[in-house]
SETI-427310 format. One record per residue (C-alpha): residue number from 0; residue in one letter; z, x, y. Coordinates in nm, 4 decimals. Example, Ala and Ser with C-alpha at 12.3 -4.5 7.8 and 13.67 -1.06 7.14 Angstrom:
2
num/residu/pz/px/py
0/A/0.7800/1.2300/-0.4500 $
1/S/0.7140/1.3670/-0.1060 $
END
This chain:
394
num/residu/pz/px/py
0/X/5.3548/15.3905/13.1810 $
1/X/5.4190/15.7054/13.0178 $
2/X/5.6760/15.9889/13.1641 $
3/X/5.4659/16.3104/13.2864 $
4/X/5.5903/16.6326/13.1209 $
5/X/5.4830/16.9671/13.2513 $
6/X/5.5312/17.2639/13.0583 $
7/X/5.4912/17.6094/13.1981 $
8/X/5.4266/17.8849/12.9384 $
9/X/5.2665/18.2509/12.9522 $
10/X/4.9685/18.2063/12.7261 $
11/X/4.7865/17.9977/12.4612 $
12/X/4.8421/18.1716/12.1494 $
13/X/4.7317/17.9708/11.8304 $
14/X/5.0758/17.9903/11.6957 $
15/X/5.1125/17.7510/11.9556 $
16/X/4.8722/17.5147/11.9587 $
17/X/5.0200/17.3180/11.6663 $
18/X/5.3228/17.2480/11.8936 $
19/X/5.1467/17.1847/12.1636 $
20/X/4.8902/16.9311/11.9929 $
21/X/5.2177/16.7631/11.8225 $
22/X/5.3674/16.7159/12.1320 $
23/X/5.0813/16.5586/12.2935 $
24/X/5.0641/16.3238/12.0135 $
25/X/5.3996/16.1400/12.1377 $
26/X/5.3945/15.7977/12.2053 $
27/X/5.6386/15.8072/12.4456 $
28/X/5.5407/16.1037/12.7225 $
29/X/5.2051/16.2583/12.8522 $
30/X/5.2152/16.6270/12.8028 $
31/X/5.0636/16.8972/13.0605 $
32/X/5.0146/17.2528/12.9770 $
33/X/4.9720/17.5050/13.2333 $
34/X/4.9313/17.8480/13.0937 $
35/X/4.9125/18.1725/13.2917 $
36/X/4.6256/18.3261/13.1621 $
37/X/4.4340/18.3079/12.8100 $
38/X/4.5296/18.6160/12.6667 $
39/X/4.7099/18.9662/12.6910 $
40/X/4.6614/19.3157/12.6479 $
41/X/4.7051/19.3871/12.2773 $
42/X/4.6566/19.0633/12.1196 $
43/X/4.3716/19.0003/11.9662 $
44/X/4.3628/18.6468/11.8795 $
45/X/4.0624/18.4434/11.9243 $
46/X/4.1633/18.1753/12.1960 $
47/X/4.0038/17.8229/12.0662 $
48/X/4.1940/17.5931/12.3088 $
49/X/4.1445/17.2119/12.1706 $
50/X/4.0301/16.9543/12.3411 $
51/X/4.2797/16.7067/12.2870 $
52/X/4.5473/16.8580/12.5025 $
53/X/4.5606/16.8414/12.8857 $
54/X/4.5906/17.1848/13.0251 $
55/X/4.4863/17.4147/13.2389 $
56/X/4.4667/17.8069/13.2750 $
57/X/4.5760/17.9952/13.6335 $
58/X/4.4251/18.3487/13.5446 $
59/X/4.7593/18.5103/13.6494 $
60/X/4.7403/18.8746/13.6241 $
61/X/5.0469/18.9966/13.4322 $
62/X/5.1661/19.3347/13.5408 $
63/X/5.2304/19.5716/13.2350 $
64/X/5.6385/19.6662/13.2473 $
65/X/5.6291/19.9093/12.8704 $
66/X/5.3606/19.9668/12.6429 $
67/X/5.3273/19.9598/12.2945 $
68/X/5.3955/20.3362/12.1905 $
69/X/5.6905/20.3177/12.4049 $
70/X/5.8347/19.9655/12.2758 $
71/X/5.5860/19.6692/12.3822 $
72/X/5.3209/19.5247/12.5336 $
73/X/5.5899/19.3800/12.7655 $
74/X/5.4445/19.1633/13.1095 $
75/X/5.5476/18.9794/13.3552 $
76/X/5.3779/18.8074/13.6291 $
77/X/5.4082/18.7854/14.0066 $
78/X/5.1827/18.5609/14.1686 $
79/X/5.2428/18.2255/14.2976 $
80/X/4.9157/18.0130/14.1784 $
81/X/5.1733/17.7581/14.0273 $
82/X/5.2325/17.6255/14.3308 $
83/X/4.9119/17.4273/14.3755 $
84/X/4.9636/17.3133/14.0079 $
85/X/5.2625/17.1799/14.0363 $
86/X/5.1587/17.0308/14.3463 $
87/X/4.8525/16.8486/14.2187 $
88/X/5.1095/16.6799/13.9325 $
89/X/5.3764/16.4086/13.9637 $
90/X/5.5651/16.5187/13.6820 $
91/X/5.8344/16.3507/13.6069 $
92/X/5.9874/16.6502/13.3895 $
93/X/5.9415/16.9977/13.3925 $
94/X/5.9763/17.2652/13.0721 $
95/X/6.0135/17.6389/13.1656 $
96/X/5.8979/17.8690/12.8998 $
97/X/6.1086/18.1524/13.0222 $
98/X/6.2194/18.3630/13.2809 $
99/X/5.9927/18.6787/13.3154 $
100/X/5.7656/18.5091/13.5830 $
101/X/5.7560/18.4763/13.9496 $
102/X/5.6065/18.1303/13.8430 $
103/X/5.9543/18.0067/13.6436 $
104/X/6.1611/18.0650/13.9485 $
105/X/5.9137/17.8684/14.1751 $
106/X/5.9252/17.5921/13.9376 $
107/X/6.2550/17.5907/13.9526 $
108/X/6.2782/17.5667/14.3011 $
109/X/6.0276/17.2938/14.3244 $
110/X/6.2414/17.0609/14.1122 $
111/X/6.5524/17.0970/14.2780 $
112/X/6.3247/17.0159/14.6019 $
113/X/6.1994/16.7458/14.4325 $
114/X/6.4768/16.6075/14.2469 $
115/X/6.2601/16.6735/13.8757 $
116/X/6.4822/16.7387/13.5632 $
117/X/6.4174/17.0856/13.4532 $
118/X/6.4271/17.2217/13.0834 $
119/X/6.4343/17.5948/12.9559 $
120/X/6.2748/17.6915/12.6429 $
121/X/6.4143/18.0326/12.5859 $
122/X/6.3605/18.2533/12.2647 $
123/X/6.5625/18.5787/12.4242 $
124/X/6.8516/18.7501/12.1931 $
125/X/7.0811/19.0116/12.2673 $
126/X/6.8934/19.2567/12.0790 $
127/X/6.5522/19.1490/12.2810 $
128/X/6.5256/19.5298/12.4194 $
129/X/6.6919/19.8908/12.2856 $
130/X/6.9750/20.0501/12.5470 $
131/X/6.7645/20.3108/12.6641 $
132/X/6.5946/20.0337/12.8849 $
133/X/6.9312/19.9711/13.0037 $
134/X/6.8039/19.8635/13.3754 $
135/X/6.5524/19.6272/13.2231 $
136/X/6.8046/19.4591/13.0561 $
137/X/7.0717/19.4238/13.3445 $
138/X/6.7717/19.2568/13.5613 $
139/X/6.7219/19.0792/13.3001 $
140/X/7.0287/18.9088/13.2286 $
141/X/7.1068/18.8735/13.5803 $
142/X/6.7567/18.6625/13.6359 $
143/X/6.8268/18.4373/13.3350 $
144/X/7.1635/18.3537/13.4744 $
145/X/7.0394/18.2604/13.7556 $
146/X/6.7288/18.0563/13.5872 $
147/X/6.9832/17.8981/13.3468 $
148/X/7.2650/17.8209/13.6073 $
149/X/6.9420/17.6141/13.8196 $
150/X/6.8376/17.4254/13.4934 $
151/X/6.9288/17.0902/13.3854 $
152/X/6.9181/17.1321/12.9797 $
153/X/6.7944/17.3924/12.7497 $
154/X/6.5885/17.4254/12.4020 $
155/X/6.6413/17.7101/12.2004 $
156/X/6.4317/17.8854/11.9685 $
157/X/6.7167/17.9095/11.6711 $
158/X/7.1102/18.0099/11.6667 $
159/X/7.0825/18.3252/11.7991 $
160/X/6.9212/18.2278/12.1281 $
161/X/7.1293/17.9505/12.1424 $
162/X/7.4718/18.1587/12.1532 $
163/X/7.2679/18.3672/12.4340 $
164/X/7.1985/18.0321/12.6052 $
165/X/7.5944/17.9808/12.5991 $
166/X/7.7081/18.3282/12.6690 $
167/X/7.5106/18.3209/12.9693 $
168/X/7.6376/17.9962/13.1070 $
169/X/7.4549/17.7031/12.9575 $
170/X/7.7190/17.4319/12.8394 $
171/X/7.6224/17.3735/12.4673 $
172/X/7.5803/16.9715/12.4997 $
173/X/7.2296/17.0649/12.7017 $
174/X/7.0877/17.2641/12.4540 $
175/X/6.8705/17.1302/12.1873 $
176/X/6.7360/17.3300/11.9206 $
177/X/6.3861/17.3609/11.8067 $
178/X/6.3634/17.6009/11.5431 $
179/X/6.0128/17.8503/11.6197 $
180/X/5.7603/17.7889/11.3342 $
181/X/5.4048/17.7847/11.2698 $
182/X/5.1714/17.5412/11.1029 $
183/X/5.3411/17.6055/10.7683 $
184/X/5.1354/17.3473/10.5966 $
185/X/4.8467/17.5678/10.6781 $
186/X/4.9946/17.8834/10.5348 $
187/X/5.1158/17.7399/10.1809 $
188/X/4.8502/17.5516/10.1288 $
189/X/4.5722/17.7623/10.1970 $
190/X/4.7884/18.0474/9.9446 $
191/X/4.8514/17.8045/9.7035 $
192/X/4.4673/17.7381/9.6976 $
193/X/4.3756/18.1555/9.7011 $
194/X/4.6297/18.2385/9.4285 $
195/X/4.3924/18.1022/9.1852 $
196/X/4.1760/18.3608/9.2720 $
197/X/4.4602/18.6258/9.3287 $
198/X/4.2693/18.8615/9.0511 $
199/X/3.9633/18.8833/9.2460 $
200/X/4.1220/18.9275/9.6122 $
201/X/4.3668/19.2398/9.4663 $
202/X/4.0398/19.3757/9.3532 $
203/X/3.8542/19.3080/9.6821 $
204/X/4.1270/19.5107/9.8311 $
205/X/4.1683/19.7904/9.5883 $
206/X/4.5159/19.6562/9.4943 $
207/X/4.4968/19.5854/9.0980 $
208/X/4.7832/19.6366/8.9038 $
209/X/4.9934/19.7110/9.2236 $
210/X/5.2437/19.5473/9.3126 $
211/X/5.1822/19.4849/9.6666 $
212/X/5.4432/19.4908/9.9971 $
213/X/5.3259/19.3469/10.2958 $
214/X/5.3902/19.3733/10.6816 $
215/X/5.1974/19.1957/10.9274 $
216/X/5.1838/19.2759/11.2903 $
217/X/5.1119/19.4699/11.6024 $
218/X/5.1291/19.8146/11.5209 $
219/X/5.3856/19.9040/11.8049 $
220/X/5.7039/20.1137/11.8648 $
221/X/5.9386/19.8352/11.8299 $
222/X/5.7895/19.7153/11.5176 $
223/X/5.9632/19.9802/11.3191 $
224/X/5.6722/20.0759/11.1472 $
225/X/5.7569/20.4569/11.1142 $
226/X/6.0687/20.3141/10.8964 $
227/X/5.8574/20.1120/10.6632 $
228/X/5.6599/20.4564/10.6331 $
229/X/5.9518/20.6439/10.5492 $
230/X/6.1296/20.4041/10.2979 $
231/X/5.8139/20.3616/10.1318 $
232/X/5.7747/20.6959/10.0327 $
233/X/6.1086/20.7135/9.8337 $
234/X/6.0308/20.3486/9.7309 $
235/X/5.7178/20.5080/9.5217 $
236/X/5.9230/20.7299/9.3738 $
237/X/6.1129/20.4942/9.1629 $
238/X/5.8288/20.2094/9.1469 $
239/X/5.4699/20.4133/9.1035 $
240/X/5.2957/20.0950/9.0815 $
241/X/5.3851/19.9934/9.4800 $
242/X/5.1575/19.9476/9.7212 $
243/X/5.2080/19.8907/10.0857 $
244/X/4.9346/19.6200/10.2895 $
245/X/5.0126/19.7050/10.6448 $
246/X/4.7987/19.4319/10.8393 $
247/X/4.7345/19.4322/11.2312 $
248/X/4.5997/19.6428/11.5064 $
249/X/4.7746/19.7888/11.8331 $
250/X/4.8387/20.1476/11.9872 $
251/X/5.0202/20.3379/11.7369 $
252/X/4.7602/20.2704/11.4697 $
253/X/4.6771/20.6443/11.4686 $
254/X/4.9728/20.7836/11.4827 $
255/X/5.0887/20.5632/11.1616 $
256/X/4.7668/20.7230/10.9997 $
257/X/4.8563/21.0332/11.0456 $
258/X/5.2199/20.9976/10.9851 $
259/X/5.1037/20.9013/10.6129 $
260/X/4.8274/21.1740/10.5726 $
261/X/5.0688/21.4280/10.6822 $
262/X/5.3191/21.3158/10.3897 $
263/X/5.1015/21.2579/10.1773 $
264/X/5.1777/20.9329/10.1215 $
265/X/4.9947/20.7230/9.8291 $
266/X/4.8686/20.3970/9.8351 $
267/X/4.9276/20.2595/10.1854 $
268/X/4.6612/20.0532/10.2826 $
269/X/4.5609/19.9625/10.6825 $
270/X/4.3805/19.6189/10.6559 $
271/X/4.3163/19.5630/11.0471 $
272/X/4.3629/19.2634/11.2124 $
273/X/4.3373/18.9766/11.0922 $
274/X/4.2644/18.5953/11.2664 $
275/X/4.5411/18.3364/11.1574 $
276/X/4.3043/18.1376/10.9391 $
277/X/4.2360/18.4344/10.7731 $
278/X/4.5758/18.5625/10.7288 $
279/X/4.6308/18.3791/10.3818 $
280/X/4.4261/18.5712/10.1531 $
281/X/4.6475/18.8407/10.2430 $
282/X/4.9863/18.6546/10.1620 $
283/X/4.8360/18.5539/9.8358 $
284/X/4.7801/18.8824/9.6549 $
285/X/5.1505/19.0106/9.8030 $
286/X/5.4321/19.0659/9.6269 $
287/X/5.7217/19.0927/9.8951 $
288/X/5.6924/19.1019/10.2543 $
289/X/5.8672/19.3697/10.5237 $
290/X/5.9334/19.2914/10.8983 $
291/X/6.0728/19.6047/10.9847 $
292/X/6.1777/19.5180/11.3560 $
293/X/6.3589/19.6999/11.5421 $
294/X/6.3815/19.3665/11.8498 $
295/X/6.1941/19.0237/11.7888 $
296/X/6.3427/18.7603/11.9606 $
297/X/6.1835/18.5457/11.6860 $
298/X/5.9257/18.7095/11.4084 $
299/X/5.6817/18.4258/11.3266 $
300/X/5.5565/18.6550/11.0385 $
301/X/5.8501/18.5392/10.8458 $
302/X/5.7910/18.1715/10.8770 $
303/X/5.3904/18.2270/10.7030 $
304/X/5.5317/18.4832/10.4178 $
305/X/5.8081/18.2122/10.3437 $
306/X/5.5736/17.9109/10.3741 $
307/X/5.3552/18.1525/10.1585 $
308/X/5.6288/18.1565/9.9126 $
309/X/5.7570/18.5578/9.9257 $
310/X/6.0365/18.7570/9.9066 $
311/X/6.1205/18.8939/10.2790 $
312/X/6.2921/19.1691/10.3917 $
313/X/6.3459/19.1866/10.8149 $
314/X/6.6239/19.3204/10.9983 $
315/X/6.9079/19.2099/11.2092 $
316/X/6.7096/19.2507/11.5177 $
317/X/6.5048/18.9663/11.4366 $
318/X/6.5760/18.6736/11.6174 $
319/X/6.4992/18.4502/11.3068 $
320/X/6.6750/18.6313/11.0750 $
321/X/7.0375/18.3917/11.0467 $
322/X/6.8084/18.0719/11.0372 $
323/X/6.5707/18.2060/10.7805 $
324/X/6.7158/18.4401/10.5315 $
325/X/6.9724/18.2763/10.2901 $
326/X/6.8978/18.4023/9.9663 $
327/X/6.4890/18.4067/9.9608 $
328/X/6.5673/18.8211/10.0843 $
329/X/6.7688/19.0619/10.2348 $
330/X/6.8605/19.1215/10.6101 $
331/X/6.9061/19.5485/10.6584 $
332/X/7.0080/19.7393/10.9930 $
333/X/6.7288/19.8248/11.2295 $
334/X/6.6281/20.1471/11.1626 $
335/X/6.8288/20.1886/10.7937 $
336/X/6.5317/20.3733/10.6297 $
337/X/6.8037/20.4153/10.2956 $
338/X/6.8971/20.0283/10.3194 $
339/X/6.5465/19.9417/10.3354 $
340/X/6.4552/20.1087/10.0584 $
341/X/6.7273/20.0265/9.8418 $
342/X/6.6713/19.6456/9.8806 $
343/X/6.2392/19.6681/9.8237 $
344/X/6.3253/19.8493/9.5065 $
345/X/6.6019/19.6003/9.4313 $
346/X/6.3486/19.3240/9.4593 $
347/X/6.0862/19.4613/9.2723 $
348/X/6.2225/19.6589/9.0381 $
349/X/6.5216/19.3119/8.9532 $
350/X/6.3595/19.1068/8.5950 $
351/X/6.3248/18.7756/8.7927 $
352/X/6.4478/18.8179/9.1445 $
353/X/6.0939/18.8232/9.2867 $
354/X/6.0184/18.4554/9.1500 $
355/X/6.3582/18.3441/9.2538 $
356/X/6.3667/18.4526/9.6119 $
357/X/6.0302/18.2704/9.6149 $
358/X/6.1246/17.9277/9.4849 $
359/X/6.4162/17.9779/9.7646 $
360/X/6.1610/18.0990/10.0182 $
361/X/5.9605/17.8217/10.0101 $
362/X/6.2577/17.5816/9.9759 $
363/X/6.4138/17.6720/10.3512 $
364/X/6.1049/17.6800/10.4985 $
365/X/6.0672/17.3142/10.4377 $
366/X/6.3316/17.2360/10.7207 $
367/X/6.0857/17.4500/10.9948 $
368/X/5.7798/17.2002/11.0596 $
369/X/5.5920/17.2049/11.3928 $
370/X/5.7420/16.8080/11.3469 $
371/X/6.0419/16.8749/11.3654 $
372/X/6.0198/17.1750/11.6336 $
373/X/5.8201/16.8626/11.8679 $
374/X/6.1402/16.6646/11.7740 $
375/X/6.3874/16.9048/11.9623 $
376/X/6.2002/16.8907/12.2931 $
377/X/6.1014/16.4809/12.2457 $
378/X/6.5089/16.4533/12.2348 $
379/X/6.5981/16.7206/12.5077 $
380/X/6.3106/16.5320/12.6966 $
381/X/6.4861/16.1733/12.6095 $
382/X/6.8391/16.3237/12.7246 $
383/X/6.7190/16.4668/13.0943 $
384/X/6.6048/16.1455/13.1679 $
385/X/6.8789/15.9006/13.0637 $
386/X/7.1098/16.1590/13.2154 $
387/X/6.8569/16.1377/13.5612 $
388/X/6.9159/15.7812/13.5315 $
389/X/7.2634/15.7512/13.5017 $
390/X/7.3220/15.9503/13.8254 $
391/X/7.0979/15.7551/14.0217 $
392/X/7.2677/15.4690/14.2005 $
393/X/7.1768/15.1350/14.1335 $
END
């Protein structure tokens, strides 16, 4: 008979499913996903949940903590509908994704009550929120203590959430790594395919004869997005032929619009939003891509513009920047308009360096599969439960 694994997770998104599907296609364990709702305020993603998962949705109501023109669309949730989940299940190991949720603490309670191995799948770096938020932060850390103190092993997004794992009291044997991708299969192979028509699309979009930056995302505060504005401008000053692709919806949309009409800004382009499997055409005519964060604990962005073969540019305040960026880019200060800049002229302006952060682009991005991600829990999953068995007596 198969172990039961439950894993507890905010919502669906489809950057997810991949994972999710992967892990359910394990030999070895039966996975269970219980998500708190479908969907949140300011994403836009069409929800297609698959039907060859097990899962089930509580309709939590998140309560809104920040919005997007102030930093995020940030949530947490308080209700308790877990409870009857996790008592209709006999799993035999649990997987917390988090610690923002009244939910996560429950769950945590009900394994110790029940004796179930518990795992923490934590993305969270230092940088997750900016110090004028100061309070948020101290709750913060105080509540993931005390979620990772009551936790039996730990998978980690990448390095940086792993040291934050550690500094906050997780001993590094329990903590496995699986590295936060996307279907990057998808992503290169779908550009690879559109490139052939890369002519065509840079005339759909009015981009011919530009060469083309691109940043995809919510249009929010801590997306940095008044920087990329900013940097841009000089940027055009020393390369005319720039253009800048800004794909993605969210509050600040207008203010960015007139931001740019105010300084007169030339060619900046505001695509809209744009489903996943749509998302490729737009990779394909771009010639470098900008993640302008200013906190990601993550930035799956990066993983599709790699697997898409491009140049990137993020900052340190992306969680994904030490794993990712070796050579295929640059990594500037948060908020360095003159840095910025400096390195997307660098790029495109340098006789070869575009091609050459490519070929290295899509060269470490072979080592982030949603395979390999499954891998990291399927072995945290395989050490709870020897180390279970050990401590029982026989």
């Amino acid at each position: 008979m198969k172990h039961r694994v439950g894993l507890i997770t905010n919502i669906p998104s489809p950057y997810r499913i991949p994972l999710f599907k992967e892990l359910s296609r394990n030999g070895s364990y039966d996975f269970h996903f219980i998500f708190f709702n479908t969907t949140e305020t300011g994403r836009d993603w069409r929800v297609n949940l698959p039907s060859d998962i097990s899962y089930e949705v509580l309709n939590s109501k998140p309560v809104t903590l920040l919005s997007g023109r102030s930093w995020d669309n940030k949530f947490i949730y308080l209700d308790l509908s877990i409870k009857n989940a996790l008592k209709s299940h006999d799993f035999d190991v649990i997987i917390n994704g988090g610690w923002s949720a009244l939910a996560n603490y429950y769950a945590c309670f009900h394994c110790k009550l029940k004796k179930i191995p518990l795992m923490l799948w934590a993305g969270s770096i230092e940088s997750d929120l900016p110090g004028r938020y100061w309070y948020l932060k101290l709750i913060g850390k105080n509540l993931s203590k005390l979620m990772i103190k009551g936790t039996d092993a730990y998978v980690a997004y990448g390095t940086l959430s792993k040291q934050l794992l550690m500094e906050r009291g997780a001993h590094k044997d329990r903590i496995f790594v699986a590295y936060n991708t996307v279907d990057t299969a998808f992503f290169s192979g779908e550009v690879a395919r559109l490139r052939e028509e890369k002519g065509a699309l840079k005339k759909e979009l009015g981009l011919v004869n530009k060469k083309v930056i691109l940043y995809v995302g919510q249009l929010i505060a801590r997306k940095g997005l008044f920087y990329l504005l900013e940097a841009f401008q000089e940027v055009k000053r020393e390369v005319k032929e720039a253009a800048l692709l800004i794909v993605g919806s969210g509050e600040l949309e207008e203010k960015l619009r007139k931001f740019v009409d105010d300084n007169n800004i030339q060619d900046v382009i505001f695509y809209g939003f744009l489903q996943k499997e749509d998302l490729p055409k737009v990779y394909a005519v771009a010639d470098l891509f900008v993640f302008p964060t200013l906190g990601d604990i993550w930035g799956l962005v990066l993983n599709e513009a790699m697997s898409a073969g491009l140049p990137v540019i993020t900052t340190s305040a992306a969680g994904a920047s030490v794993d990712l960026v070796k050579g295929n880019g640059f990594i500037v200060p948060p908020g360095d308009t003159k840095t910025l800049r400096d390195r997307m002229i660098e790029i495109l302006t340098t006789e070869g360096l575009v091609e050459k952060m490519s070929r290295e682009s899509l060269e470490i991005i072979k080592d982030f599969t949603i395979e390999k991600s499954a891998r990291g829990f399927i072995d945290a999953i395989d050490f709870l439960l020897k180390d279970r068995n050990n401590k029982t007596p026989s």
